[in-house]
C-alpha positions as CSV (number, residue, x, y, z in Angstrom):
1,X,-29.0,84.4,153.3
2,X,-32.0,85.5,155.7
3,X,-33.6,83.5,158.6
4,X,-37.0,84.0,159.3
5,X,-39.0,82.5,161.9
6,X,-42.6,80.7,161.4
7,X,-45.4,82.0,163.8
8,X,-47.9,79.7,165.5
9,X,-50.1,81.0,162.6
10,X,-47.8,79.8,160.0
11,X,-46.9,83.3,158.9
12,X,-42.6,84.4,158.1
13,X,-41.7,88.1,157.6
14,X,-39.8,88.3,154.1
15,X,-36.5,91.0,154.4
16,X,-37.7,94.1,152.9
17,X,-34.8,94.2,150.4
18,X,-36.1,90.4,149.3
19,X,-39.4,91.9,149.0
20,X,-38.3,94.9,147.1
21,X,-36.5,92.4,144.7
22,X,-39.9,90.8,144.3
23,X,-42.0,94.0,142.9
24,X,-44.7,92.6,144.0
25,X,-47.1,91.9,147.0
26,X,-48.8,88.4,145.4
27,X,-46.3,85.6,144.8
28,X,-46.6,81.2,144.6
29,X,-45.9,79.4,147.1
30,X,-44.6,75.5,145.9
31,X,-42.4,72.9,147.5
32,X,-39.7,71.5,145.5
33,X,-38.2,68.6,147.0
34,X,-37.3,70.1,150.6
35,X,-37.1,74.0,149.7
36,X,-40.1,76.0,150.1
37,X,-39.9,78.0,146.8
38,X,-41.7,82.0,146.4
39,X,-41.8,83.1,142.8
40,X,-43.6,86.6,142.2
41,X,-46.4,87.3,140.2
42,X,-46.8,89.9,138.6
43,X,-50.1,90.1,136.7
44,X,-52.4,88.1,139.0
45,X,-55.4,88.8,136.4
46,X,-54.4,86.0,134.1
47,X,-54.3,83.2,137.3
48,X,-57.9,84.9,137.6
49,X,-59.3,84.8,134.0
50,X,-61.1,81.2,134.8
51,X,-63.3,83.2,137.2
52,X,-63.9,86.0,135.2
53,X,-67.5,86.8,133.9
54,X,-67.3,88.7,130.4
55,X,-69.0,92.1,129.8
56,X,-69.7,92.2,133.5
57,X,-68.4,95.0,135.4
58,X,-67.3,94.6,139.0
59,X,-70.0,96.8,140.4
60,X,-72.4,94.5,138.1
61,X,-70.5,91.1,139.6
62,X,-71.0,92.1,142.8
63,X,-75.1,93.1,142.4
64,X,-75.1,89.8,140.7
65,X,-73.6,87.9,144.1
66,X,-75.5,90.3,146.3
67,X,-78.6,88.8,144.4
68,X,-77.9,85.1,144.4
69,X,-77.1,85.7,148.1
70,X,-80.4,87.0,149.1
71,X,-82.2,84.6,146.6
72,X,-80.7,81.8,148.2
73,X,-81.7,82.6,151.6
74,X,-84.7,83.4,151.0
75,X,-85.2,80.1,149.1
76,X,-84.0,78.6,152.8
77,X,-86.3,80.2,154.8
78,X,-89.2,79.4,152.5
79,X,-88.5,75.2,153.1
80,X,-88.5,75.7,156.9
């Protein structure tokens, strides 16, 4: 058993051989009854699929937010 202390930012420092066990650096977080439960996750891309836009590369999502971005502020501007 490890202790771990919560910082005022709500942050705890998981042993390193815990997070070795883990294999992974992105885990869920869920309260069951009164134990705070971490399970690991190993292939984040499935939680992420919902958000995904198909055929699109990354470079091309990202032009595609850079875009909306600047559309929508100039659309602000305009109404002032």
């Amino acid at each position: 058993m490890s202790i771990a202390k919560i910082t005022k930012k709500g942050q705890i420092t998981i042993p390193a051989p815990l997070r070795k066990k883990l294999g992974t650096n992105i885990v869920q977080i869920e309260m069951e009854g009164e134990k705070i439960v971490i399970r690991p996750i190993r292939k984040p891309g499935g939680m992420l699929k919902k958000y995904a836009i198909e055929n699109k590369s990354m470079d091309e999502v990202m032009k595609m937010e850079k875009e909306a971005i600047e559309n929508e502020l100039k659309e602000k501007h305009r109404n002032r």
